[in-house]
Chimera marker file (.cmm) of the C-alpha trace (Angstrom):
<marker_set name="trace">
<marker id="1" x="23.653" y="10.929" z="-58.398" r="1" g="1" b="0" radius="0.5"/>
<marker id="2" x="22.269" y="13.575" z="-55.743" r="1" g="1" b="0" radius="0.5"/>
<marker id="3" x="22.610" y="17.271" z="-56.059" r="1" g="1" b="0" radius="0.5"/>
<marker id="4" x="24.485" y="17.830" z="-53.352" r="1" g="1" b="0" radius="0.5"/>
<marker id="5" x="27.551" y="15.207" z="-54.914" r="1" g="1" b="0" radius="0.5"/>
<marker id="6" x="26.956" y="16.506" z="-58.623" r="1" g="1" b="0" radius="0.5"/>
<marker id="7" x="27.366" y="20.276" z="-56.979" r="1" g="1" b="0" radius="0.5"/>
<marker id="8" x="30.596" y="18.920" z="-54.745" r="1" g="1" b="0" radius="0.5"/>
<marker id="9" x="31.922" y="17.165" z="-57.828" r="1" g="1" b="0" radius="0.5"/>
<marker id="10" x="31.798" y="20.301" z="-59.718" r="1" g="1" b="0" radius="0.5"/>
<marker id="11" x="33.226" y="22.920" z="-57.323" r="1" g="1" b="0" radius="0.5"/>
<marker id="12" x="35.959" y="20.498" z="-56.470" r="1" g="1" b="0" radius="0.5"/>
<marker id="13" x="37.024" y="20.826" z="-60.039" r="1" g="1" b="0" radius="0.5"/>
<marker id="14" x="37.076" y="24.314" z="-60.295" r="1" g="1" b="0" radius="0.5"/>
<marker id="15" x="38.553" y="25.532" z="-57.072" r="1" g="1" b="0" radius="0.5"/>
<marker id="16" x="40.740" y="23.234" z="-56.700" r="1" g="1" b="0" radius="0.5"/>
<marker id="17" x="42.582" y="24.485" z="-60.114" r="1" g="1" b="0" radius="0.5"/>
<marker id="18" x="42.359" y="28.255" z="-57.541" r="1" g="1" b="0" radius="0.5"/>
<marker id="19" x="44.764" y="26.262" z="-54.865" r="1" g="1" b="0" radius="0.5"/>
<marker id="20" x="41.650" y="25.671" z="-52.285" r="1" g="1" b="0" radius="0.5"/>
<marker id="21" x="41.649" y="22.585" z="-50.304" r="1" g="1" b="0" radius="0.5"/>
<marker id="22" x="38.745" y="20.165" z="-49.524" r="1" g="1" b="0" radius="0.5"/>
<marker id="23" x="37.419" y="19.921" z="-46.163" r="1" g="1" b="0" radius="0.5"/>
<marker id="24" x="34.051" y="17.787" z="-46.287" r="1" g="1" b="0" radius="0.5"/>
<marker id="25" x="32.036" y="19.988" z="-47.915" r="1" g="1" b="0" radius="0.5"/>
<marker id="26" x="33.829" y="22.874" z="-47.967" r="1" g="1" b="0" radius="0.5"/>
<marker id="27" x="36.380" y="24.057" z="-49.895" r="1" g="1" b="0" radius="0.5"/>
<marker id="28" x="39.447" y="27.019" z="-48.317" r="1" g="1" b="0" radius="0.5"/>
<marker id="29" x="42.406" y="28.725" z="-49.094" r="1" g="1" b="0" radius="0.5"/>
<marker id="30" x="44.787" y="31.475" z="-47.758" r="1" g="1" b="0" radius="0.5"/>
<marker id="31" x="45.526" y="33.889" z="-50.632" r="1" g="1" b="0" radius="0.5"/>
<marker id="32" x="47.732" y="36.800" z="-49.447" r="1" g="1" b="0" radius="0.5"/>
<marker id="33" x="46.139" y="38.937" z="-46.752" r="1" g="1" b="0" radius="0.5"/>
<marker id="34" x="42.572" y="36.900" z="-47.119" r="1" g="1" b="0" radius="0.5"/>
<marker id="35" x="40.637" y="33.639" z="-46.141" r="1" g="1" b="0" radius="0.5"/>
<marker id="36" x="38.647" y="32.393" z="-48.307" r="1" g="1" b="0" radius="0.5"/>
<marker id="37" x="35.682" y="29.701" z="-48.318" r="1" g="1" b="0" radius="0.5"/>
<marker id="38" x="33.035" y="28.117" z="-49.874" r="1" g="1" b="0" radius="0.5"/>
<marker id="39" x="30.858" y="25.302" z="-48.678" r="1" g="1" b="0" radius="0.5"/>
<marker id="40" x="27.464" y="23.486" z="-49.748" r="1" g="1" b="0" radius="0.5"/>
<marker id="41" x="24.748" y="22.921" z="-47.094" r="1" g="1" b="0" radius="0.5"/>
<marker id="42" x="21.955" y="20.300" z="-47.626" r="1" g="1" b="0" radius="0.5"/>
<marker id="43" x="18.657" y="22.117" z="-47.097" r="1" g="1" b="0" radius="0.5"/>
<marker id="44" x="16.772" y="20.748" z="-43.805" r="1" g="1" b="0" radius="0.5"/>
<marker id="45" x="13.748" y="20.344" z="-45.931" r="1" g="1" b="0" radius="0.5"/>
<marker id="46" x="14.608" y="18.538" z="-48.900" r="1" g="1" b="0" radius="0.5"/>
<marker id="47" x="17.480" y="17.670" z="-51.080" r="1" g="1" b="0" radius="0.5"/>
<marker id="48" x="18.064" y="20.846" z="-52.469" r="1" g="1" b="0" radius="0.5"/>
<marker id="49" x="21.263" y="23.099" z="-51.647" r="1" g="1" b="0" radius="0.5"/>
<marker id="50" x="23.032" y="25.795" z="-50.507" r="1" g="1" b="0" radius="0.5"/>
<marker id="51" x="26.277" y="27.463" z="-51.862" r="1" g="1" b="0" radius="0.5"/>
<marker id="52" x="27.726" y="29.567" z="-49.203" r="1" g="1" b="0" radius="0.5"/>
<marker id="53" x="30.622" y="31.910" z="-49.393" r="1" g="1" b="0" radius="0.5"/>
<marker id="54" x="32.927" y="33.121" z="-46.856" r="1" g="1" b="0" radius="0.5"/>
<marker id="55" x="35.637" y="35.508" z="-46.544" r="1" g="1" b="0" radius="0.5"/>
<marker id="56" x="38.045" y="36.560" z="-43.002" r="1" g="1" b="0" radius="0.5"/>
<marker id="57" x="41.334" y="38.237" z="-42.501" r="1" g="1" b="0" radius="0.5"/>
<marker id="58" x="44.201" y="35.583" z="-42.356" r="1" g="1" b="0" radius="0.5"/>
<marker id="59" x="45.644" y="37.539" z="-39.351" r="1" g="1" b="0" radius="0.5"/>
<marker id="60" x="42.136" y="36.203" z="-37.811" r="1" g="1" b="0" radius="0.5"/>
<marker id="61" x="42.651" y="32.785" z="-38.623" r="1" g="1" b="0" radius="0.5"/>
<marker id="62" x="44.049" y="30.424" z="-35.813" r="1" g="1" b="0" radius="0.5"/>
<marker id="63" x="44.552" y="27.301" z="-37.454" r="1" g="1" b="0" radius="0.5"/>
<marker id="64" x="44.684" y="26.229" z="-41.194" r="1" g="1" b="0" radius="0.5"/>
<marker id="65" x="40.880" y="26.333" z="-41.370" r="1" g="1" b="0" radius="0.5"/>
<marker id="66" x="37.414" y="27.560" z="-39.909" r="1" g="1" b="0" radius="0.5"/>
<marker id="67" x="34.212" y="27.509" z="-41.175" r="1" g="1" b="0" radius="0.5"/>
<marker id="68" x="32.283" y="29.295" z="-43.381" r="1" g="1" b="0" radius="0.5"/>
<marker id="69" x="29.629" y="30.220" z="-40.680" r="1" g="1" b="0" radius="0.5"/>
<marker id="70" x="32.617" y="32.272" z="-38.419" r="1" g="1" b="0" radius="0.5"/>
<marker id="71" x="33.789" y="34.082" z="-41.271" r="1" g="1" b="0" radius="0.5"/>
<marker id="72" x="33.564" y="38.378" z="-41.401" r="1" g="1" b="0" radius="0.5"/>
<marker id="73" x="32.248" y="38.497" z="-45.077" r="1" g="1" b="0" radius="0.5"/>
<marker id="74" x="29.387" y="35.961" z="-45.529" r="1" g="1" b="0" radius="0.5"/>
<marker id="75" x="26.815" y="35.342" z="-48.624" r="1" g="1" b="0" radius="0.5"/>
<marker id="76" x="25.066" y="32.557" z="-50.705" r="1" g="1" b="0" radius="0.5"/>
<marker id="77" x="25.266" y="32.216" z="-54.448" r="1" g="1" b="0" radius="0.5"/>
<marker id="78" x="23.078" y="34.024" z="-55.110" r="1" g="1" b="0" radius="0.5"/>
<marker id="79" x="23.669" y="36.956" z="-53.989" r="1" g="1" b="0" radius="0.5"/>
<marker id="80" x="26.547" y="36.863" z="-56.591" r="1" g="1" b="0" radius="0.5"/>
<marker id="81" x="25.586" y="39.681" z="-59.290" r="1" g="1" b="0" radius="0.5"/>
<marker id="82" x="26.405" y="37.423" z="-62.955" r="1" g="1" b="0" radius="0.5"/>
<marker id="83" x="24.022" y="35.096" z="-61.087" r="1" g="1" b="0" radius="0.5"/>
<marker id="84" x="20.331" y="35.207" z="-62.762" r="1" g="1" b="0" radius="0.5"/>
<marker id="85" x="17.616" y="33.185" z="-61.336" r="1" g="1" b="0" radius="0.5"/>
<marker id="86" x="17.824" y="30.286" z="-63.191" r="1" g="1" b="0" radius="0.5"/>
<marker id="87" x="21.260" y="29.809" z="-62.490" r="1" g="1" b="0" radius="0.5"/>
<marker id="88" x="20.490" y="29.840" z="-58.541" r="1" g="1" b="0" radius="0.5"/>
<marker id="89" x="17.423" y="27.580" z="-59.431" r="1" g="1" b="0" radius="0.5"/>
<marker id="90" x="19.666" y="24.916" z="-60.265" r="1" g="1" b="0" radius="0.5"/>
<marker id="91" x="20.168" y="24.202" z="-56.553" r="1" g="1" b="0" radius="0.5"/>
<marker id="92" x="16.371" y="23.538" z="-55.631" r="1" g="1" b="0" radius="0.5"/>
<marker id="93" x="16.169" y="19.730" z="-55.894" r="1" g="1" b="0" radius="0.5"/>
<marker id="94" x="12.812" y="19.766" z="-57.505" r="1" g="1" b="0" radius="0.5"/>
<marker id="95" x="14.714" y="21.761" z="-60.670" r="1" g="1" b="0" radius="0.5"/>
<marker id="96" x="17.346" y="19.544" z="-61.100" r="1" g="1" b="0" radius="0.5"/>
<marker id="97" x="15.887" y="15.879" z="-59.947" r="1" g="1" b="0" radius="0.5"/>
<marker id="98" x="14.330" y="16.278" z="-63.865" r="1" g="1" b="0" radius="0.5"/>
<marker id="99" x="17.718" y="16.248" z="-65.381" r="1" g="1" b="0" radius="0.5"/>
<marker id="100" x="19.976" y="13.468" z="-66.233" r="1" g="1" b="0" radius="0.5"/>
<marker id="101" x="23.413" y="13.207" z="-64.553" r="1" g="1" b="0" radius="0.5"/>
<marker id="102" x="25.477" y="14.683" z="-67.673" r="1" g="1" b="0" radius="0.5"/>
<marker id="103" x="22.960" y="17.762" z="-68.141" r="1" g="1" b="0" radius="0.5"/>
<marker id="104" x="22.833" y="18.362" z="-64.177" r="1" g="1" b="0" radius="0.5"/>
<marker id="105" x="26.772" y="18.072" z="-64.305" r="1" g="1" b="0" radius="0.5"/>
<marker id="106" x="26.845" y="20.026" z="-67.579" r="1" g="1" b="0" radius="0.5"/>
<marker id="107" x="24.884" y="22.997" z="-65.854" r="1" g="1" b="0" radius="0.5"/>
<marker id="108" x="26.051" y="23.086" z="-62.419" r="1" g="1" b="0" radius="0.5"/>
<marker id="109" x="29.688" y="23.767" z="-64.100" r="1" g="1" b="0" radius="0.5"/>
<marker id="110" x="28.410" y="26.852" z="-66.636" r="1" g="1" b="0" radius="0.5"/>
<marker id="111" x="25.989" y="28.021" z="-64.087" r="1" g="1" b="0" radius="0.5"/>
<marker id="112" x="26.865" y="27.462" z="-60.750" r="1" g="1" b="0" radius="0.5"/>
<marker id="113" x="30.429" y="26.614" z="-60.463" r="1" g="1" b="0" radius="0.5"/>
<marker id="114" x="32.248" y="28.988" z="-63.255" r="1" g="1" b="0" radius="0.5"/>
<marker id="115" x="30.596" y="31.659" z="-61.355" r="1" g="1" b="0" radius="0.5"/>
<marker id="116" x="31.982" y="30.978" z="-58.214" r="1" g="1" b="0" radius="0.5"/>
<marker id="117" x="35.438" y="30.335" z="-59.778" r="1" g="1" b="0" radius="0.5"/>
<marker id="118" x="35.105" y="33.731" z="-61.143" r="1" g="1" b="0" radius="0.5"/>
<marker id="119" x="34.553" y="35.209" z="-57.882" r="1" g="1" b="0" radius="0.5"/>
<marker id="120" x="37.479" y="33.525" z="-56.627" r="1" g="1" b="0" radius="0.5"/>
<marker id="121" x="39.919" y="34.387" z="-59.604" r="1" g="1" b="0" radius="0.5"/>
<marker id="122" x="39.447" y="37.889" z="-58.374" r="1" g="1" b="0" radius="0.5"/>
<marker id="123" x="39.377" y="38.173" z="-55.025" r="1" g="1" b="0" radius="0.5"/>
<marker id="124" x="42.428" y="37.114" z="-53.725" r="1" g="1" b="0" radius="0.5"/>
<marker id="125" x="43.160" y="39.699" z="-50.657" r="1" g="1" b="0" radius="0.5"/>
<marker id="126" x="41.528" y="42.180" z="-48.987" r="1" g="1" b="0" radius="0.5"/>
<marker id="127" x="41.460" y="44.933" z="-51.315" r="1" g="1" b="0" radius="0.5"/>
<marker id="128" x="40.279" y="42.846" z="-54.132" r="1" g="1" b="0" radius="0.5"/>
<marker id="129" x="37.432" y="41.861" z="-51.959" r="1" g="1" b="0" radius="0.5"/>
<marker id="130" x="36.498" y="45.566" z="-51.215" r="1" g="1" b="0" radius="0.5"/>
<marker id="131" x="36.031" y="45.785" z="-54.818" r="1" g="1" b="0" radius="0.5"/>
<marker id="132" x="33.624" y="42.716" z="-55.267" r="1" g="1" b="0" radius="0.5"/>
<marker id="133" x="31.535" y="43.871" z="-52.562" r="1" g="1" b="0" radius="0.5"/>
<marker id="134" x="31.525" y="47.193" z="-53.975" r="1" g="1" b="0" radius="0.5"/>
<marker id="135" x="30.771" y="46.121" z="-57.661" r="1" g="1" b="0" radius="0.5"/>
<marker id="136" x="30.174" y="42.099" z="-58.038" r="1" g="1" b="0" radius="0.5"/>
<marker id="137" x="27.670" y="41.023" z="-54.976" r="1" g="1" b="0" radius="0.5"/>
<marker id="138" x="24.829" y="41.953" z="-53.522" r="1" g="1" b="0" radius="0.5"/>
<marker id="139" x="24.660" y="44.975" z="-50.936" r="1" g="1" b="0" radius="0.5"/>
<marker id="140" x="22.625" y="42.260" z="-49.045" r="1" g="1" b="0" radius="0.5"/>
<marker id="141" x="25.207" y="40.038" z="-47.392" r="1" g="1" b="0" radius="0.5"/>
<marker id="142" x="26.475" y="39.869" z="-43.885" r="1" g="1" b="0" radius="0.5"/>
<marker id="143" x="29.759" y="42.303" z="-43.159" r="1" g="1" b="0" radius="0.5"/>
<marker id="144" x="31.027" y="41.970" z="-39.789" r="1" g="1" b="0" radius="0.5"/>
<marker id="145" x="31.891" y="45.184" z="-38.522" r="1" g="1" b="0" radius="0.5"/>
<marker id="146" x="35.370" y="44.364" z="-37.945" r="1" g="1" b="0" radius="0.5"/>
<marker id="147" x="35.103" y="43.759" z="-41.748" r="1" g="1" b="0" radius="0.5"/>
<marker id="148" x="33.423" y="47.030" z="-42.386" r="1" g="1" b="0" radius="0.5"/>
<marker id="149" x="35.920" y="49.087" z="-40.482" r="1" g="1" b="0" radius="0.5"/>
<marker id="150" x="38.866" y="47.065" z="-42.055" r="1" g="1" b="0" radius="0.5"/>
<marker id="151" x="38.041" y="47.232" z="-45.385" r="1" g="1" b="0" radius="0.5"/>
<marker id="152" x="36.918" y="51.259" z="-45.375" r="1" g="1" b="0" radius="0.5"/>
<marker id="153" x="40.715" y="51.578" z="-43.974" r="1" g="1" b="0" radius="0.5"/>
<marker id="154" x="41.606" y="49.872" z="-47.363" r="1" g="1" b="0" radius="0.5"/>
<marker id="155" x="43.220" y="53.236" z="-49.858" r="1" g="1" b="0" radius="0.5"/>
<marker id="156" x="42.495" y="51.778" z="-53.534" r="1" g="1" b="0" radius="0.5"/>
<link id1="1" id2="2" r="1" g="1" b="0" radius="0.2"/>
<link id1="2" id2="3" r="1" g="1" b="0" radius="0.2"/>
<link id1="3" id2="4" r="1" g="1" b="0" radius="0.2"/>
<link id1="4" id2="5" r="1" g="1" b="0" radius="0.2"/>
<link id1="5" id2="6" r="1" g="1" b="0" radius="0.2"/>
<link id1="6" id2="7" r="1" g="1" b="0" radius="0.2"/>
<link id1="7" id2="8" r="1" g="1" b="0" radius="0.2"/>
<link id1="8" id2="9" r="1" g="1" b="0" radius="0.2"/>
<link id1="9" id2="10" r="1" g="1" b="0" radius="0.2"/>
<link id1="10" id2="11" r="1" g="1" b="0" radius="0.2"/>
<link id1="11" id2="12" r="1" g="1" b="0" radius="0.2"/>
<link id1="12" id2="13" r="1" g="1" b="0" radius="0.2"/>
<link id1="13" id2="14" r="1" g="1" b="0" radius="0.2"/>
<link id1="14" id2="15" r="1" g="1" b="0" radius="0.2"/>
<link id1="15" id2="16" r="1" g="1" b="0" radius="0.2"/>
<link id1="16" id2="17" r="1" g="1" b="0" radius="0.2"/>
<link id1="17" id2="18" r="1" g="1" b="0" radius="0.2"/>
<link id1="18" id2="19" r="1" g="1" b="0" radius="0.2"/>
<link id1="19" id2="20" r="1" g="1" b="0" radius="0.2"/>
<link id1="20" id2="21" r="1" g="1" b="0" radius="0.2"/>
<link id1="21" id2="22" r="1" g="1" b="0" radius="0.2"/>
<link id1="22" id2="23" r="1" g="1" b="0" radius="0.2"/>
<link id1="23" id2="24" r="1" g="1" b="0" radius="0.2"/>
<link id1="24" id2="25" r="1" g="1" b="0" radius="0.2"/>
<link id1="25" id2="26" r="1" g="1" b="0" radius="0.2"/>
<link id1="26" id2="27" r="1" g="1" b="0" radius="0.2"/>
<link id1="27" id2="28" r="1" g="1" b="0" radius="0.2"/>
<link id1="28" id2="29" r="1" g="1" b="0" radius="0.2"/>
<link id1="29" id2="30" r="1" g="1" b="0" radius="0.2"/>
<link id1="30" id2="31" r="1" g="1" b="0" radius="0.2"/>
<link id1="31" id2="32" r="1" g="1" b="0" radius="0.2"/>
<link id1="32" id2="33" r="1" g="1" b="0" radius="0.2"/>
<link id1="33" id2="34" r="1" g="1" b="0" radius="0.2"/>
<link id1="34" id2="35" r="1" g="1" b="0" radius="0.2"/>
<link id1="35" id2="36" r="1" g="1" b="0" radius="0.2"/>
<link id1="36" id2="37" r="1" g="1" b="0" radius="0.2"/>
<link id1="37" id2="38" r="1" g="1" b="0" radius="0.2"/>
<link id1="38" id2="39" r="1" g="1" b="0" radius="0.2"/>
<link id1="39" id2="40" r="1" g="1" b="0" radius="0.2"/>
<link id1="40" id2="41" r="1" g="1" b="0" radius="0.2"/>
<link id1="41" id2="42" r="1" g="1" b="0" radius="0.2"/>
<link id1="42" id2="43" r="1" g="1" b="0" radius="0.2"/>
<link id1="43" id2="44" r="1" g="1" b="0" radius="0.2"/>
<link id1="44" id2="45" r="1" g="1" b="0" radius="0.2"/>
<link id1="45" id2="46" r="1" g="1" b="0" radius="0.2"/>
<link id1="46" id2="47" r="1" g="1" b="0" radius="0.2"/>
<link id1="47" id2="48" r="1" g="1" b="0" radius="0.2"/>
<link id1="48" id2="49" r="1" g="1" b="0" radius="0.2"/>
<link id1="49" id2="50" r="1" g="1" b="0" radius="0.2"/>
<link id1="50" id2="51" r="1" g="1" b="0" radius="0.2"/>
<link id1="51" id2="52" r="1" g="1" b="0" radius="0.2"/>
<link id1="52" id2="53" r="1" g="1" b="0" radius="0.2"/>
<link id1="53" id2="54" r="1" g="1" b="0" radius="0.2"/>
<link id1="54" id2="55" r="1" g="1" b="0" radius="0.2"/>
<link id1="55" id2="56" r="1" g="1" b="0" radius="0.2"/>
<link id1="56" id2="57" r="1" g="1" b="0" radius="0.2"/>
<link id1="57" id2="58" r="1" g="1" b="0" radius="0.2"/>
<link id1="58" id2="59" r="1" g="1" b="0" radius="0.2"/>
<link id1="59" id2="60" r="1" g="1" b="0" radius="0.2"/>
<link id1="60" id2="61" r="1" g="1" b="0" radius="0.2"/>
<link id1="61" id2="62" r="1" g="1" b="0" radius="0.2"/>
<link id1="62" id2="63" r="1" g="1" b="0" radius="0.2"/>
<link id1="63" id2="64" r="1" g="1" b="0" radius="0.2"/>
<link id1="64" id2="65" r="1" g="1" b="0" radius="0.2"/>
<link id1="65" id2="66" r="1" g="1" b="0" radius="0.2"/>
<link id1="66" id2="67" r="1" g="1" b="0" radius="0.2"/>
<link id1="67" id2="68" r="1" g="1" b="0" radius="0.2"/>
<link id1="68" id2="69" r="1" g="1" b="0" radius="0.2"/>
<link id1="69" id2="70" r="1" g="1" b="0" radius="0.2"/>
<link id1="70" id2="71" r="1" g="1" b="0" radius="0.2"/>
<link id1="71" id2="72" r="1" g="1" b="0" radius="0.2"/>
<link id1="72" id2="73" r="1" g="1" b="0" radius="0.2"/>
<link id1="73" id2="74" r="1" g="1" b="0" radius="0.2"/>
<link id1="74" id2="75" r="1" g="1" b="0" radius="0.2"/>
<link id1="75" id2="76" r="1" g="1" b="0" radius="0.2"/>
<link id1="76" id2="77" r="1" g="1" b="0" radius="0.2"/>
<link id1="77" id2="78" r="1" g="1" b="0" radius="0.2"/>
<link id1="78" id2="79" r="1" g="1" b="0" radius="0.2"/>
<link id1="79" id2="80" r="1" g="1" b="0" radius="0.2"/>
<link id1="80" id2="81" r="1" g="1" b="0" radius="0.2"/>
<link id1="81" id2="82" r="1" g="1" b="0" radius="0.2"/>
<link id1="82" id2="83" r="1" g="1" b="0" radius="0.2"/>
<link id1="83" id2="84" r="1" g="1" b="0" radius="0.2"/>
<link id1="84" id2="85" r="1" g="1" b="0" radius="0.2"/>
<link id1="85" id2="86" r="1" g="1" b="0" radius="0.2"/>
<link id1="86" id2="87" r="1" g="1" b="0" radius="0.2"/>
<link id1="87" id2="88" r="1" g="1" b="0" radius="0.2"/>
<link id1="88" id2="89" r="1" g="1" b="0" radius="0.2"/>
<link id1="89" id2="90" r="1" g="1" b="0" radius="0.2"/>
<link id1="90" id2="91" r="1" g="1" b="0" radius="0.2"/>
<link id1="91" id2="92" r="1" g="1" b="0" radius="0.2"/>
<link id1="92" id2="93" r="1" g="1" b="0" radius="0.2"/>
<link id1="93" id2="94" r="1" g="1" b="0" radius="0.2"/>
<link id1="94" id2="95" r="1" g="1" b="0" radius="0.2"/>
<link id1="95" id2="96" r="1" g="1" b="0" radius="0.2"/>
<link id1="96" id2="97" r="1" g="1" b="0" radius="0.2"/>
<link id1="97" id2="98" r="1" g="1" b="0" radius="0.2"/>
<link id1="98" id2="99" r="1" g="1" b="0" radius="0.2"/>
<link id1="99" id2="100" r="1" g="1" b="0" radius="0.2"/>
<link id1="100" id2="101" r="1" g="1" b="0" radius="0.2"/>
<link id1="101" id2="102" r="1" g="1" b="0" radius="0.2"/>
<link id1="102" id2="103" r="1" g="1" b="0" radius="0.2"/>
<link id1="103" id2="104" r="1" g="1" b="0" radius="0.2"/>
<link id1="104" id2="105" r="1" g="1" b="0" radius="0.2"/>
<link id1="105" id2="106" r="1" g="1" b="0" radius="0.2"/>
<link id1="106" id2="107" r="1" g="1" b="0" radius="0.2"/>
<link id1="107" id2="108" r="1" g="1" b="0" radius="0.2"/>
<link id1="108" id2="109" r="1" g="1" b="0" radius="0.2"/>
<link id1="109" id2="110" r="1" g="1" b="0" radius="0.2"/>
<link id1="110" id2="111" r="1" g="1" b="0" radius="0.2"/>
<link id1="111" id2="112" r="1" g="1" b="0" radius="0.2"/>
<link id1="112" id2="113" r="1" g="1" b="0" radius="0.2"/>
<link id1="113" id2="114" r="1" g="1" b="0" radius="0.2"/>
<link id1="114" id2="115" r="1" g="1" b="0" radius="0.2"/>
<link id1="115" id2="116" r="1" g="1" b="0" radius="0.2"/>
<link id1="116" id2="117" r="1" g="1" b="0" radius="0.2"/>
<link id1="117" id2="118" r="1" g="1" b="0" radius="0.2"/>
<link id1="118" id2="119" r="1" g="1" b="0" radius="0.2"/>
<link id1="119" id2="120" r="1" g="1" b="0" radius="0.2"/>
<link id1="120" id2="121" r="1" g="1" b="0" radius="0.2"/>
<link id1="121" id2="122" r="1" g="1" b="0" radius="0.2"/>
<link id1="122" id2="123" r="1" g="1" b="0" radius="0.2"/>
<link id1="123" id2="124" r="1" g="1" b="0" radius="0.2"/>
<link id1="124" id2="125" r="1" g="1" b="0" radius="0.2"/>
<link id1="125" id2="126" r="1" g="1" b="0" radius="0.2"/>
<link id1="126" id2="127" r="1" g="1" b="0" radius="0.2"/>
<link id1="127" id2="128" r="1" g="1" b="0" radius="0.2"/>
<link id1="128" id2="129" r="1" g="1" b="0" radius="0.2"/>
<link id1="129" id2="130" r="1" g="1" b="0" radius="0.2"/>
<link id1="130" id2="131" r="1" g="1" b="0" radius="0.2"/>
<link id1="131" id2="132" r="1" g="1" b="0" radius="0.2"/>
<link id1="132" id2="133" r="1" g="1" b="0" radius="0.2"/>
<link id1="133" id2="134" r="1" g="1" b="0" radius="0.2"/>
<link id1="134" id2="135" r="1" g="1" b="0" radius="0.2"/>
<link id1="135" id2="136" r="1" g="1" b="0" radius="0.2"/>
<link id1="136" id2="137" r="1" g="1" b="0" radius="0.2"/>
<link id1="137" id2="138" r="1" g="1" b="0" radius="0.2"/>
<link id1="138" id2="139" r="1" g="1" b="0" radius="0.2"/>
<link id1="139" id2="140" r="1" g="1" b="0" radius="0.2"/>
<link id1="140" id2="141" r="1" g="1" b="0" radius="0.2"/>
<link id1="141" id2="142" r="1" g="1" b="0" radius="0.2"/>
<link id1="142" id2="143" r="1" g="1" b="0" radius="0.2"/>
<link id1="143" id2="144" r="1" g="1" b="0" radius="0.2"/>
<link id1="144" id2="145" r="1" g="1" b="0" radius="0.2"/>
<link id1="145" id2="146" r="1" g="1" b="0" radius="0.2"/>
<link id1="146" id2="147" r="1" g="1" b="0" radius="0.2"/>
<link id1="147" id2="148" r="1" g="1" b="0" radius="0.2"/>
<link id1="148" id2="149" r="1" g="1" b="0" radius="0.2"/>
<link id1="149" id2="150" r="1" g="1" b="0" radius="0.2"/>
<link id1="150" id2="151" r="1" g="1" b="0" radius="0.2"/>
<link id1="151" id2="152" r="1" g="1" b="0" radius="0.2"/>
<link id1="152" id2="153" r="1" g="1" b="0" radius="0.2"/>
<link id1="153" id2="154" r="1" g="1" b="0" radius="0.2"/>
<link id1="154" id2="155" r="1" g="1" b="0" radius="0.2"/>
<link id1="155" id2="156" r="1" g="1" b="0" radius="0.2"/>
</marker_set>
């Protein structure tokens, strides 16, 4: 089993429980007043991956879906604050090519994908994702200006 299907195997099980749908290898939803996304990208260098999040008004959205890379609120998993090192080291192929398939699959759902779920539990609209950048992620993730402006409008 690669990575990159362990990782999709996982995230499929725990999003999808969150009402996303599958597209390749991404997974979206519309919740309320947001867009919400997350996909897996195969690094160009090895077999190691990427989790990326993304986030977009659904009064933006033409269409039931766009990708991660177009969305206003963009980050990896990393940049996800319950996230330790480790955890994000589980996506470097060289980390997890030592493991067997039930202890890759084992950690990927503790470490990588019960994060991610977590995220998505609470932010479900705009003003719930004002509070997640403000308290659960990184200050070092892309915010589209629109974004910016949009969510400082946001009274909580």
């Amino acid at each position: 089993m690669t990575l990159q299907s362990a990782l999709a195997g996982v995230i499929s099980g725990t999003v999808g429980l969150l009402g996303f749908k599958r597209r390749g290898g991404s997974w979206y939803r519309h919740s309320g007043d947001l867009y919400s996304i997350v996909s897996i990208q195969k690094s160009k260098w090895d077999n190691s991956c990427y989790l990326n999040f993304g986030f977009m008004p659904n009064s933006e959205i033409e269409g039931p879906w766009i990708p991660e890379s177009k969305c206003w609120v963009r980050f990896r998993f990393d940049s996800i604050s319950s996230v330790s090192v480790d955890d994000a080291q589980l996506l470097v192929e060289d980390v997890s090519r030592d493991l067997s398939d039930s202890e890759l699959q084992s950690l990927l759902v503790d470490r990588v994908a019960t994060p991610a779920s977590r995220l998505f539990e609470e932010v479900v609209d705009l003003a719930s994702l004002k509070v997640a950048l403000e308290s659960r992620i990184s200050k070092r993730v892309f915010v589209h200006r629109e974004m910016r402006e949009l969510l400082d409008s946001l009274y909580l």
